[in-house]
C-alpha positions, -999 to +999 in steps of 0.1 A: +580-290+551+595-273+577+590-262+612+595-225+597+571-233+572+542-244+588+549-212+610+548-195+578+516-208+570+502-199+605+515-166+604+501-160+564+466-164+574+472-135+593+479-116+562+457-132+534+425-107+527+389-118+525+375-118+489+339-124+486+342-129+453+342-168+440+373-183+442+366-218+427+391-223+401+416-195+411+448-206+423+470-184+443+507-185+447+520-169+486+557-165+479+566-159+521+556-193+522+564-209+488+531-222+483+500-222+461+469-221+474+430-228+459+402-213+479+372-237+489+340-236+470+323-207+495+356-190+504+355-204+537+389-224+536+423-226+511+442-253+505+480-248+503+507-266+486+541-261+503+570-264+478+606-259+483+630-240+463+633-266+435+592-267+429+590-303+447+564-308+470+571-310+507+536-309+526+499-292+527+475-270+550+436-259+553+438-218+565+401-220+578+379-189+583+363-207+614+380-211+646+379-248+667+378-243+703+394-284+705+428-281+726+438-311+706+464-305+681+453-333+657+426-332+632+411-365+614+402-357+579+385-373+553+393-362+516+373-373+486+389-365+454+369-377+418+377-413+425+400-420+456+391-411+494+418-407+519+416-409+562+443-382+570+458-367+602+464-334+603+485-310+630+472-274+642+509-262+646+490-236+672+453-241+686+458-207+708+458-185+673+432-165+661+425-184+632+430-221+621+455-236+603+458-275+599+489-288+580+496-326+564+530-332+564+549-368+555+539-398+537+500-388+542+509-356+520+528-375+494+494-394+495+472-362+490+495-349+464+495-387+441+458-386+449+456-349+435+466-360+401+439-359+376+412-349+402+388-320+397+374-318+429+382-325+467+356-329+493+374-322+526+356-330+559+380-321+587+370-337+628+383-313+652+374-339+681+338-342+671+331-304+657+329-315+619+334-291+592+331-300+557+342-278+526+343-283+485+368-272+467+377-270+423+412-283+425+417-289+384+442-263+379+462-272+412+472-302+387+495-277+366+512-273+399+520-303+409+533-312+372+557-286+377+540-264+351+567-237+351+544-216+327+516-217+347+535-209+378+550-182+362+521-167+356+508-167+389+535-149+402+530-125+379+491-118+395+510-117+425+530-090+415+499-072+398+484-076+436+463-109+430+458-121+465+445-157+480+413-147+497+412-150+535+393-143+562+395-109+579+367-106+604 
């Protein structure tokens, strides 16, 4: 993932609406940031799943309603899929912004991604230098993503088109 990217996914939680509607299983694609994203359990936070061009995957981020007031730029998280738990590190790409945006990049998201497969659910707890936040989220159908389920994908960008949005957090 890029440096533009992660930008990307700063600047699209700028632009994402807030659904109060239940978001567990629905998986969003945001084409200004070739990504997918699932919303948490309580709508709180969204997973994304950068891609490039070619539909391989090149990183993740958490968009988080809630804002940390921790200058530091790195974020411990622990993930607990269906049967594998992971000790990540995570960047803020900008603590001053209005909202919070926490992206895995590297080897630990090649790690996320191989941990992804077959999973239904992902427990997220993220440390933002001792504020913890924790969030749930029903990640089954991110698995036709990341197995290059063109069909599926397709799909999704069709609800784009019809105006399907990821929900986000407007105050």
């Amino acid at each position: 993932m890029t440096v533009k990217s992660v930008l990307g996914c700063s600047l699209l939680t700028m632009s994402l609406l807030f659904s109060n509607a239940n978001a567990a299983n629905n998986v969003y694609v945001i084409p200004e940031v070739k990504s997918f994203g699932v919303a948490s359990n309580d709508n709180k936070a969204v997973i994304f799943l950068g891609l490039d061009k070619y539909g391989q995957f090149k990183g993740m981020c958490f968009a988080l309603k809630d804002k940390f007031h921790s200058i530091i730029p790195v974020v411990d998280i622990d993930v607990t899929f269906d049967n594998k738990r992971l000790n990540l590190h995570g960047m803020r790409p900008n603590v001053d912004d209005e909202k919070e945006v926490v992206c895995i990049l590297g080897s630990e998201a090649t790690d996320f991604l191989n941990s992804l497969n077959g999973s239904n659910n992902l427990n997220a707890k993220l440390n933002f230098n001792g504020q913890m936040k924790k969030y749930a989220f029903d990640i089954k159908d991110f698995n036709r993503i990341a197995n290059n389920d063109k069909e599926y994908m397709k799909k999704l960008a069709d609800d784009y088109k019809k105006g399907r949005r990821a929900p986000l957090f407007d105050d």
